[in-house]
C-alpha positions as CSV (number, residue, x, y, z in Angstrom):
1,X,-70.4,-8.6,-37.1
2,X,-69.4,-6.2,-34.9
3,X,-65.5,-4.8,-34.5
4,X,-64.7,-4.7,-30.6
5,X,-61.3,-3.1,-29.5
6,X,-59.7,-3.9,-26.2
7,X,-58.9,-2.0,-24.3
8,X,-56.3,-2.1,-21.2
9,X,-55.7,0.5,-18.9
10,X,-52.1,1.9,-18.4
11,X,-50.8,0.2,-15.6
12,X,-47.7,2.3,-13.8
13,X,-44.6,0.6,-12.4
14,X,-42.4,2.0,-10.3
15,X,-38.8,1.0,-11.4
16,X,-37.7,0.2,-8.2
17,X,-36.1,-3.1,-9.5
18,X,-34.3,-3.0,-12.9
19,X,-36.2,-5.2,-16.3
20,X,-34.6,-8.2,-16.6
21,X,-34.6,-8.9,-20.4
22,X,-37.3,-10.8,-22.0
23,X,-36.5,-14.4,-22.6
24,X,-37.8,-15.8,-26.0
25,X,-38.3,-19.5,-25.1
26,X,-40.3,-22.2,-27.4
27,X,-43.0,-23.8,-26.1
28,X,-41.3,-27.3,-26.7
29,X,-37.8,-25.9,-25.0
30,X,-36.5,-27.7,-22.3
31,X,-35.8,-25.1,-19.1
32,X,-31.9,-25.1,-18.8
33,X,-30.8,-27.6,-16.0
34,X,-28.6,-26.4,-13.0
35,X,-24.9,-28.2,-13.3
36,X,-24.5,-31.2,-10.7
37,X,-22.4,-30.5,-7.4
38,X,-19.0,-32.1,-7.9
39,X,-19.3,-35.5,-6.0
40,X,-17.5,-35.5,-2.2
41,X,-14.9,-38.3,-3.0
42,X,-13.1,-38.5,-6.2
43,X,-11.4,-41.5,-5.4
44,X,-8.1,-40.5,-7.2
45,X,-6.0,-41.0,-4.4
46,X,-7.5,-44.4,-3.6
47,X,-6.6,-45.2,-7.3
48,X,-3.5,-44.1,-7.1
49,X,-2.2,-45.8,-3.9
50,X,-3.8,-49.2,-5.8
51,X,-1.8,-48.4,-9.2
52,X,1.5,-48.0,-7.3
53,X,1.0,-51.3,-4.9
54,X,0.1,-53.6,-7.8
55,X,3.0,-52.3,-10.1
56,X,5.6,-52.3,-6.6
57,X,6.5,-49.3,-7.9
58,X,9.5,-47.5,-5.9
59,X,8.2,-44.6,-4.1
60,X,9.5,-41.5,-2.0
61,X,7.6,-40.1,0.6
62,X,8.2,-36.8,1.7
63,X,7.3,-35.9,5.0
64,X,6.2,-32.6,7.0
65,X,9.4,-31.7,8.4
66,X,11.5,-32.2,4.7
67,X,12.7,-36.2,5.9
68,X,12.8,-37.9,2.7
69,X,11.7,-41.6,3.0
70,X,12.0,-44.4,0.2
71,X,10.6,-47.6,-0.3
72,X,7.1,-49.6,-1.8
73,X,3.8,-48.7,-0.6
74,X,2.1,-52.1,0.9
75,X,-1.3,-51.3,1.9
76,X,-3.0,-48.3,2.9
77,X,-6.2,-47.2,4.5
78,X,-8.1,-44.0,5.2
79,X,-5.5,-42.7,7.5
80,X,-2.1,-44.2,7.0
81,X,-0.1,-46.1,4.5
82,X,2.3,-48.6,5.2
83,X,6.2,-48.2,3.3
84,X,8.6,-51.5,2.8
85,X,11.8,-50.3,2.3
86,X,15.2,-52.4,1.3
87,X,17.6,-52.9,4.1
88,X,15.4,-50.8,6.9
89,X,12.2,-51.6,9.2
90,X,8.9,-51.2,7.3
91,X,7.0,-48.3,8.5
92,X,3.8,-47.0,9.2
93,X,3.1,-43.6,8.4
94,X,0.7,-41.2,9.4
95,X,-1.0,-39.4,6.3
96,X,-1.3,-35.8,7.8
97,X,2.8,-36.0,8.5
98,X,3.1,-37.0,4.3
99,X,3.5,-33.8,2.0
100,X,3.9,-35.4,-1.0
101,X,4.2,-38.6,-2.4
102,X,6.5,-39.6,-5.8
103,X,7.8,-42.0,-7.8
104,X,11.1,-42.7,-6.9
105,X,13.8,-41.4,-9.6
106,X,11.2,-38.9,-10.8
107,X,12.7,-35.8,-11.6
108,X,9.9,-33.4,-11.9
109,X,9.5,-34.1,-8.1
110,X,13.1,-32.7,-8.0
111,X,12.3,-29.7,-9.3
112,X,14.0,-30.4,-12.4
113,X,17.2,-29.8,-10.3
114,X,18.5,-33.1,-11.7
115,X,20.1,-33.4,-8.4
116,X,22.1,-30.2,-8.0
């Protein structure tokens, strides 16, 4: 039997991109898989608006301009919501004019001014 050597020729690279380090990867490993895209609709708000109609929950709804606005949310839909309130005309209100929403009596909404 004979011994036979191989032989490979030096190749030359030209650095002109740096190495990337060598990956040591099993051949049973599974390649890594990229992380989903976060889904468009989270439905939160949706869930939210349902939680506080079935509980009638007392809200205040605090609009663009700083007018505070108190009452039960009824329905809503994609682009407004409608407010009962005790003693005044129901209204329907716009959701782009709404800056926040709370539970009425909250007072982290407040600012934990605690009416000052």
């Amino acid at each position: 039997m004979v011994n036979r050597k191989l032989f490979r020729p030096a190749l030359e690279v030209k650095d002109s991109y740096p190495s990337r380090p060598a990956q040591a990867a099993a051949p049973t490993a599974v390649p890594p898989r990229k992380k989903p895209a976060p889904p468009e609709q989270t439905f939160a708000e949706n869930f939210y608006y349902v939680k506080q109609m079935q509980a009638r929950t007392p809200v205040a709804v605090v609009l663009t301009d700083g007018e505070v606005l108190r009452g039960t949310v009824e329905w809503y839909d994609r682009d407004c919501i409608k407010l009962t309130r005790f003693g005044s005309p129901n209204l329907l209100i716009y959701k782009h004019c709404i800056r926040y929403l709370y539970k009425d009596g909250e007072d982290a909404a407040q600012g934990g001014t605690n009416g000052q």
